[in-house]
LUMVO-537773 format. One line per field, with one value per residue (C-alpha): residue in three letters; residue number from 1; x, y, z. Coordinates in nm, 3 decimals. Example, Ala and Ser with C-alpha at 12.3 -4.5 7.8 and 13.67 -1.06 7.14 Angstrom:
2
type <- c(Ala / Ser)
seq <- c(1 / 2)
u <- c(1.230 / 1.367)
v <- c(-0.450 / -0.106)
w <- c(0.780 / 0.714)
END
This chain:
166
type <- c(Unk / Unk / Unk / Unk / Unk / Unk / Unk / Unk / Unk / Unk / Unk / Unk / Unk / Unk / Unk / Unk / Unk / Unk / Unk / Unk / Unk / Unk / Unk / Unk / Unk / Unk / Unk / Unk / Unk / Unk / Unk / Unk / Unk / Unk / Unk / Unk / Unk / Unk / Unk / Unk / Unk / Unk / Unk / Unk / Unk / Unk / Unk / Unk / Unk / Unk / Unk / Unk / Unk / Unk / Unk / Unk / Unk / Unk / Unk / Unk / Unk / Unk / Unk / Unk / Unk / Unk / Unk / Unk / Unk / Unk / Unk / Unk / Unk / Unk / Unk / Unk / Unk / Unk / Unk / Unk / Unk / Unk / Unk / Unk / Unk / Unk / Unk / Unk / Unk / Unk / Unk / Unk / Unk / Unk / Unk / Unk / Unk / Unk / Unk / Unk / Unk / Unk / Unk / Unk / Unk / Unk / Unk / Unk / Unk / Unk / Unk / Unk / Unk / Unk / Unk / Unk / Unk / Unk / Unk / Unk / Unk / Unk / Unk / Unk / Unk / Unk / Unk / Unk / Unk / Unk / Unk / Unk / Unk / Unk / Unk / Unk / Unk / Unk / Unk / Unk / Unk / Unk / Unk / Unk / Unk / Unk / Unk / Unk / Unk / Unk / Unk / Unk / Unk / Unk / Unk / Unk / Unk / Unk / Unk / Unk / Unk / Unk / Unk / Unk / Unk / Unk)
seq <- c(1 / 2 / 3 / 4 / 5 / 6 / 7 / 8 / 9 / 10 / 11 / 12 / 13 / 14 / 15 / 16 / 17 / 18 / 19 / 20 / 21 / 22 / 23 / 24 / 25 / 26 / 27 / 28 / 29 / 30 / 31 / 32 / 33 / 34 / 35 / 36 / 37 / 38 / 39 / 40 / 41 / 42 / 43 / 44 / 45 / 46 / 47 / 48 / 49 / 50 / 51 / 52 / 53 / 54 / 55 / 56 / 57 / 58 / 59 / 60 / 61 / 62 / 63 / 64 / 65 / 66 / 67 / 68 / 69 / 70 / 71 / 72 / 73 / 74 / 75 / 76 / 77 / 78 / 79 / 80 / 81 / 82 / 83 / 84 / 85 / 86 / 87 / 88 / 89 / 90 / 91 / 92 / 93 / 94 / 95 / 96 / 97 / 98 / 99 / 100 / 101 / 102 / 103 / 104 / 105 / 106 / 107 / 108 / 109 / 110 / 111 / 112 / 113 / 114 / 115 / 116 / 117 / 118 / 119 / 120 / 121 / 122 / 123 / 124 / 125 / 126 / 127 / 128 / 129 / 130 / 131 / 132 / 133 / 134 / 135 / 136 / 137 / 138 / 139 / 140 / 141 / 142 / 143 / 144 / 145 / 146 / 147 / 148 / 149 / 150 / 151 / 152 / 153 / 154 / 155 / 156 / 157 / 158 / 159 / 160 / 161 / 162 / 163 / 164 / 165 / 166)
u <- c(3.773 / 3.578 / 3.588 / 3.275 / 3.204 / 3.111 / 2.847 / 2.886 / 2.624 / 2.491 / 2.600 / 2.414 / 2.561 / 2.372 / 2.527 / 2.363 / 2.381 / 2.494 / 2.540 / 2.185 / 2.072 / 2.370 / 2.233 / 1.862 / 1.928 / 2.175 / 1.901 / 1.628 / 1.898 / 1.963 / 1.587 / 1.559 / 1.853 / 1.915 / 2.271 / 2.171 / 1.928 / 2.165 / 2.266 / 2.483 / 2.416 / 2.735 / 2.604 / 2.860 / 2.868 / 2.903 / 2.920 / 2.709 / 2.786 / 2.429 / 2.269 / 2.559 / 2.853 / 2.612 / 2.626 / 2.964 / 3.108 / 2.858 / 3.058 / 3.344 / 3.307 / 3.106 / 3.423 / 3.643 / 3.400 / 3.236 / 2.886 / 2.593 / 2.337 / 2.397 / 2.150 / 2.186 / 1.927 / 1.939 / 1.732 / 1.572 / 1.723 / 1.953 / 1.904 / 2.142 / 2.456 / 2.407 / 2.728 / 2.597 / 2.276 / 2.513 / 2.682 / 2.370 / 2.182 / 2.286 / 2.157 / 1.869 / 1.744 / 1.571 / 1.484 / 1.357 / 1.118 / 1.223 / 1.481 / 1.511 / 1.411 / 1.081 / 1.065 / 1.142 / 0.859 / 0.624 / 0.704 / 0.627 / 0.302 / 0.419 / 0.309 / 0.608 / 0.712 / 0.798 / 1.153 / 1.410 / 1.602 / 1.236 / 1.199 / 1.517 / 1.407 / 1.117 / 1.266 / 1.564 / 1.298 / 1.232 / 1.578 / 1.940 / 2.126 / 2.096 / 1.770 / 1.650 / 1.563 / 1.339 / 1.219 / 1.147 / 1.066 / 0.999 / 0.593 / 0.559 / 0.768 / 0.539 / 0.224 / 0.360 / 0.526 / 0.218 / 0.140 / 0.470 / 0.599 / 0.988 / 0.992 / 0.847 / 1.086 / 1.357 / 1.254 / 1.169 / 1.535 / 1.689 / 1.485 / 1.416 / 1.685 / 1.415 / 1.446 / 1.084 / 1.031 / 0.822)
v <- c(2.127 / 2.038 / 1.700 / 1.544 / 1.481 / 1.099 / 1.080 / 0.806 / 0.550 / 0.417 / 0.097 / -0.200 / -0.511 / -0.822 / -1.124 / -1.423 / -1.803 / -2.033 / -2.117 / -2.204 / -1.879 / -1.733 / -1.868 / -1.782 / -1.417 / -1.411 / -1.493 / -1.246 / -1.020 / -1.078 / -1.085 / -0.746 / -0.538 / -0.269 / -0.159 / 0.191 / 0.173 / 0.444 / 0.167 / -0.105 / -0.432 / -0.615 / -1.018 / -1.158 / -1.543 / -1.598 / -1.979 / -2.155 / -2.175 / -2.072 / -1.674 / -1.569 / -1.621 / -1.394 / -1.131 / -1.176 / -1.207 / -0.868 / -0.673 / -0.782 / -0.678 / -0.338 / -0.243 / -0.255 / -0.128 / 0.118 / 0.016 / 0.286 / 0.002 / -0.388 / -0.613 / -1.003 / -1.274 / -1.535 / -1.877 / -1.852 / -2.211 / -2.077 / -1.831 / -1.536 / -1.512 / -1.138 / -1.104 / -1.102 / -0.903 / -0.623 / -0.659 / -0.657 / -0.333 / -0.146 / -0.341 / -0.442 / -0.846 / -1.030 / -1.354 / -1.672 / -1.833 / -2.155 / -2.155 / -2.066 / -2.396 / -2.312 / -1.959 / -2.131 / -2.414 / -2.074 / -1.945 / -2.307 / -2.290 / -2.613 / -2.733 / -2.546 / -2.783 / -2.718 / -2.780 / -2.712 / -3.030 / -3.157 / -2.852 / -2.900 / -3.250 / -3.129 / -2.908 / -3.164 / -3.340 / -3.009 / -2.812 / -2.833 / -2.554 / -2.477 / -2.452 / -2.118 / -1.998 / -2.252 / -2.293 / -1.933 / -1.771 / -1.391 / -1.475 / -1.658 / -1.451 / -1.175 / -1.337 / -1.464 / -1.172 / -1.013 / -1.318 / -1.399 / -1.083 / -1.164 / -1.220 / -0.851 / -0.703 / -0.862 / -0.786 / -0.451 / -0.415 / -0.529 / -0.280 / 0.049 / -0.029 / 0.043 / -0.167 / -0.233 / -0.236 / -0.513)
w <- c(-1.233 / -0.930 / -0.782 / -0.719 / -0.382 / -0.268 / -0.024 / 0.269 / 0.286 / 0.597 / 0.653 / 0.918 / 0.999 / 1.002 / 1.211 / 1.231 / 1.349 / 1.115 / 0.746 / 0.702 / 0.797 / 0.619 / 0.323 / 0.397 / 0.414 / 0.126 / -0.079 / 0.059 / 0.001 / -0.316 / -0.399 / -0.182 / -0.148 / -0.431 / -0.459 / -0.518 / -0.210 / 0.003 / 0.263 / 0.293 / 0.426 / 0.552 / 0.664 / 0.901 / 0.998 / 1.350 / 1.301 / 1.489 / 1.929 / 2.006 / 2.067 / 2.316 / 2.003 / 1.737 / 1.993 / 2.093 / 1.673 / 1.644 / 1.924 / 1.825 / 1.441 / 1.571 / 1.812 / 1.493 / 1.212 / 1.349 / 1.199 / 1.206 / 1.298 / 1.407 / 1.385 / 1.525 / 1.374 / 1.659 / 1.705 / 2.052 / 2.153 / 2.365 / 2.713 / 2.689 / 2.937 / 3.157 / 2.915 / 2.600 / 2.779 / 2.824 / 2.497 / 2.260 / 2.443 / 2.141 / 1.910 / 1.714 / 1.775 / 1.591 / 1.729 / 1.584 / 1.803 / 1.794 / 1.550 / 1.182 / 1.067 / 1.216 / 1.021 / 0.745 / 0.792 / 0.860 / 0.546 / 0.373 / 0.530 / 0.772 / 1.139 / 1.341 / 1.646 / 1.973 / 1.961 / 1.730 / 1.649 / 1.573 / 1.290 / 1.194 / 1.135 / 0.930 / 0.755 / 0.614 / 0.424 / 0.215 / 0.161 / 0.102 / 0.131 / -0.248 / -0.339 / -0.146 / -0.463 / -0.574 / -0.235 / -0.140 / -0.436 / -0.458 / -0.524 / -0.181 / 0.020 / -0.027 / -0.014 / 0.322 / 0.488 / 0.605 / 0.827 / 0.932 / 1.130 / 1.140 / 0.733 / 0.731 / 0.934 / 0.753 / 0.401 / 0.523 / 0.653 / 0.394 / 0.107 / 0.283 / 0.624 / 0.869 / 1.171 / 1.345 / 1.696 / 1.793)
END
């Protein structure tokens, strides 16, 4: 009897920030993400320490797995070391201008401030971490992805894996 041969799936890893934005793109991915898709979406946690430590946790996990893509979500808070400049030429950025808490507050359809500890401020008064779901649901998120570019290229990463150039 033959054996059935397995075909390998392409597989992108996904590091970003914090827990918040952990648990953001847990749920898009779990609204988005089709386990019989073809790819694999690994989300890594680089825990907080700014831009430079989701590039540096992403090289680090890339030098030992041997990902076919990397992508880093990053708030934009935070210059990049020449460091991290080198270390992130391979990969795929997507940056939130000025922090997550200010994509998120785009999404809601809220005034986005100028700094982030003033959207993270903002944003407090709507979320915990728990509530994504009631939050974000799967109705909003696509009536808003079309005028918030960075939702789009997420949600469009995470169904077909096409990363956009922008």
């Amino acid at each position: 009897m033959a054996r059935r041969r397995r075909r390998t799936r392409r597989t992108i890893l996904l590091v970003v920030e914090g827990y918040t934005d952990k648990d953001f793109v847990q749920h898009l991915k779990d609204l988005y993400h089709r386990r019989e898709c073809g790819f694999r979406v690994i989300l890594k946690n680089a825990k907080g320490k700014g831009s430079n430590n989701v590039i540096d946790t992403a090289y680090g996990e890339n030098r030992q797995g041997g990902y076919d893509d990397v992508v880093v979500f990053y708030d934009h808070d935070v210059p990049l070391t020449p460091k991290s400049k080198r270390h992130c030429s391979g990969f795929h950025s997507f940056v939130a201008n000025p922090c997550l808490e200010g994509l998120l507050l785009e999404i809601l359809e809220q005034t986005v401030a100028g700094t982030c500890e003033e959207n993270k401020r903002r944003y407090a008064q709507f979320a915990s971490r728990k509530n994504y779901a009631e939050l974000f649901p799967h109705e909003l998120l696509e009536r808003r992805r079309s005028s918030v570019p960075l939702l789009d290229d997420l949600l469009r990463l995470l169904e077909e894996g096409k990363i956009v150039r922008r």
